[in-house]
C-alpha positions in Angstrom: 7.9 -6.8 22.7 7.5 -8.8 19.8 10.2 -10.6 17.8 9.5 -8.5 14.8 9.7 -5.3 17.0 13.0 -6.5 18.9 14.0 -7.1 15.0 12.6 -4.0 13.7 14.2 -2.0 16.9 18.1 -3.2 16.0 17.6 -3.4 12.3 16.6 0.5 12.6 19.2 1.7 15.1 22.1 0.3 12.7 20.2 1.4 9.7 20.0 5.1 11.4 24.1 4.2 11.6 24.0 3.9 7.7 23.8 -0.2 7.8 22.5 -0.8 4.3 22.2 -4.1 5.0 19.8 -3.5 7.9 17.2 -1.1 6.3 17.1 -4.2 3.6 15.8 -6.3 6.3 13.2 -3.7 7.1 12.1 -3.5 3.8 12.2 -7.3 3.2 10.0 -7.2 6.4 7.3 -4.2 5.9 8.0 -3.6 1.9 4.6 -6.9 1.0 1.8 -4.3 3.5 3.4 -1.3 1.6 3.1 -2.3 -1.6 -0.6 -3.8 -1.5 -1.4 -0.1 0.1 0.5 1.6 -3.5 -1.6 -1.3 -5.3 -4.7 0.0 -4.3 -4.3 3.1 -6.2 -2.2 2.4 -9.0 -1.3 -0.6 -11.9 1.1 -3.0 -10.5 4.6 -1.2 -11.8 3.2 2.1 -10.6 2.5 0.6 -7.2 6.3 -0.9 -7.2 7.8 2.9 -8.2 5.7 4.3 -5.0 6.6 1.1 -2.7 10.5 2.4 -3.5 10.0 6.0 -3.4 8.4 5.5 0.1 10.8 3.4 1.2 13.5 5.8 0.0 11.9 8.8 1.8 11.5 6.8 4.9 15.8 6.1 4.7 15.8 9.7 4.6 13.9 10.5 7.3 14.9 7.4 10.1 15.3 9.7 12.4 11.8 10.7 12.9 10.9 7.5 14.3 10.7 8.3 18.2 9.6 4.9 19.3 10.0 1.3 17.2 5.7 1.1 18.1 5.5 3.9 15.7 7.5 2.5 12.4 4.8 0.7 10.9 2.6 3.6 10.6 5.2 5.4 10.0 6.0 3.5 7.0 2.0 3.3 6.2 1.6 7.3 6.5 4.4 7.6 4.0 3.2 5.2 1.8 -0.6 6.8 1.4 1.6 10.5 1.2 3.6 9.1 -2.0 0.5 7.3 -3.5 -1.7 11.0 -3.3 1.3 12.6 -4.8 1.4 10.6 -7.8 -2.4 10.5 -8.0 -2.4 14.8 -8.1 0.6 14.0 -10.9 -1.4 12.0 -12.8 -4.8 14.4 -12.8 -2.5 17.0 -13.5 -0.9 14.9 -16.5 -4.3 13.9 -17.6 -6.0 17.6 -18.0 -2.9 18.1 -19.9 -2.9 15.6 -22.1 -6.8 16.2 -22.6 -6.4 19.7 -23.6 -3.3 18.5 -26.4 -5.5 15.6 -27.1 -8.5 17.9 -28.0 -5.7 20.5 -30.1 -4.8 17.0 -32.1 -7.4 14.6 -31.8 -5.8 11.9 -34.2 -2.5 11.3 -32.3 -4.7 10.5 -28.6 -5.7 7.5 -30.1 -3.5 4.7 -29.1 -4.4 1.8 -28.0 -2.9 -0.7 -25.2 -2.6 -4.2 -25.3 -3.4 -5.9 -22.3 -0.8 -7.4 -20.3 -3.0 -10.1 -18.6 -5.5 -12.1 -19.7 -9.2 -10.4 -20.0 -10.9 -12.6 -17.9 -8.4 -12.1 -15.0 -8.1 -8.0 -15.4 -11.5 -8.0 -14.9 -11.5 -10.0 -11.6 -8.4 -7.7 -10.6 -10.5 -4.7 -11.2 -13.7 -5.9 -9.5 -11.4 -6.8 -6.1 -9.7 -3.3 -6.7 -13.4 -1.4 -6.4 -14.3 -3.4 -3.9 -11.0 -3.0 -1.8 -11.4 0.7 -2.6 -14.7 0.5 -0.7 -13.3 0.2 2.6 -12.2 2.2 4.8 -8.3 2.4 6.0 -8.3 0.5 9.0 -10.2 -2.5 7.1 -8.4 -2.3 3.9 -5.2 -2.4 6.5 -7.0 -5.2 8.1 -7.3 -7.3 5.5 -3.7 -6.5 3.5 -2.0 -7.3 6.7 -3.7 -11.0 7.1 -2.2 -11.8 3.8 0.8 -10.4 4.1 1.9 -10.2 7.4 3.7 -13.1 9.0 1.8 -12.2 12.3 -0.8 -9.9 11.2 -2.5 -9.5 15.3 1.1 -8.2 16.4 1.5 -5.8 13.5 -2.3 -5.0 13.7 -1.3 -4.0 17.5 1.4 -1.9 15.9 -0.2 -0.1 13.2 -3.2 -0.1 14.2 -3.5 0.4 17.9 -6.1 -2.6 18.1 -5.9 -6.1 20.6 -5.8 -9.8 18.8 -9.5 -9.6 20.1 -10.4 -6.1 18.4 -7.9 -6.7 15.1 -10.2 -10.0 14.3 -12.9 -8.3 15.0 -12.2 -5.3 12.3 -10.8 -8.4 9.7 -14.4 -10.4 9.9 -16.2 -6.9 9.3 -13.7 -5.8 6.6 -14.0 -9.4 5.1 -18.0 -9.3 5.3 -18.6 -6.2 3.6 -15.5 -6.5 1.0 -17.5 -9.5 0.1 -20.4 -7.7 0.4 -18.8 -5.1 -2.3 -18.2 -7.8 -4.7 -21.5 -9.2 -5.2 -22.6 -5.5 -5.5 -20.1 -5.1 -8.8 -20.4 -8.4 -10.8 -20.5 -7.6 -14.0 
């Protein structure tokens, strides 16, 4: 077993006890992989709301964790729940606002100002369609790499794969993600 999992195995048996503390080290640990899966589907403070309210649920529900092998997707499974939750919300929320906009035309039109530069949004969202491209497992791939202190052991974890097969799924994700970007340059 792992050093994370030997970590992730105490830290969730006191947590289970109510030890605050320790579900904050499990957070500090898997909250980096759960938020770049929110990212994908929503602006940056949206992402942050759904990294919470899956790490809230998950407090809730410690209990359904049978063995420490199944917490990361655990936590992942919760994450993509909470994200297709909030995307219904929003369609809903949008038709809405739609069929108000169309009663009352003049007070839809309010503009944003962007919170990041142009040039840089536009990168984000070209990287966003590209990401979006990808399957699970390789989108997983490739978030865990850059955010996972030892993405083969939490590859192993979440997604069932060897150090041999995980690299093997990253160099694929990573060839057609960069495939996908050359496809939408502006």
């Amino acid at each position: 077993m792992s050093s994370m999992m030997t970590d992730d195995a105490s830290d969730l048996s006191a947590a289970r006890t109510g030890d605050a503390e320790a579900f904050g080290r499990l957070y500090a640990r898997h909250a980096p992989v759960v938020l770049a899966l929110c990212r994908r589907q929503a602006s940056q403070a949206e992402a942050e709301d759904a990294c919470q309210e899956a790490f809230i649920r998950a407090f809730r529900r410690l209990e359904q964790v049978r063995q420490i092998s199944d917490l990361r997707p655990w936590l992942y499974a919760i994450a993509r729940h909470v994200c297709a939750e909030r995307r219904r919300s929003d369609q809903r929320r949008s038709r809405h606002q739609e069929r108000i906009a169309m009663d009352c035309p003049a007070s839809s039109t309010v503009s944003q100002a962007p919170s990041v530069p142009a040039e840089r949004a536009e990168m984000l969202d070209r990287l966003d369609a590209a990401l979006d491209r990808l399957d699970d497992r390789e989108r997983l791939a490739i978030h865990l790499y850059y955010l996972d202190p030892n993405p083969p052991a939490a590859a192993a974890e979440a997604l069932r794969l060897s150090r041999t097969g995980y690299y093997r799924l990253l160099d694929h994700a990573r060839r057609r993600l960069a495939a996908f970007l050359q496809e939408v340059k502006p």
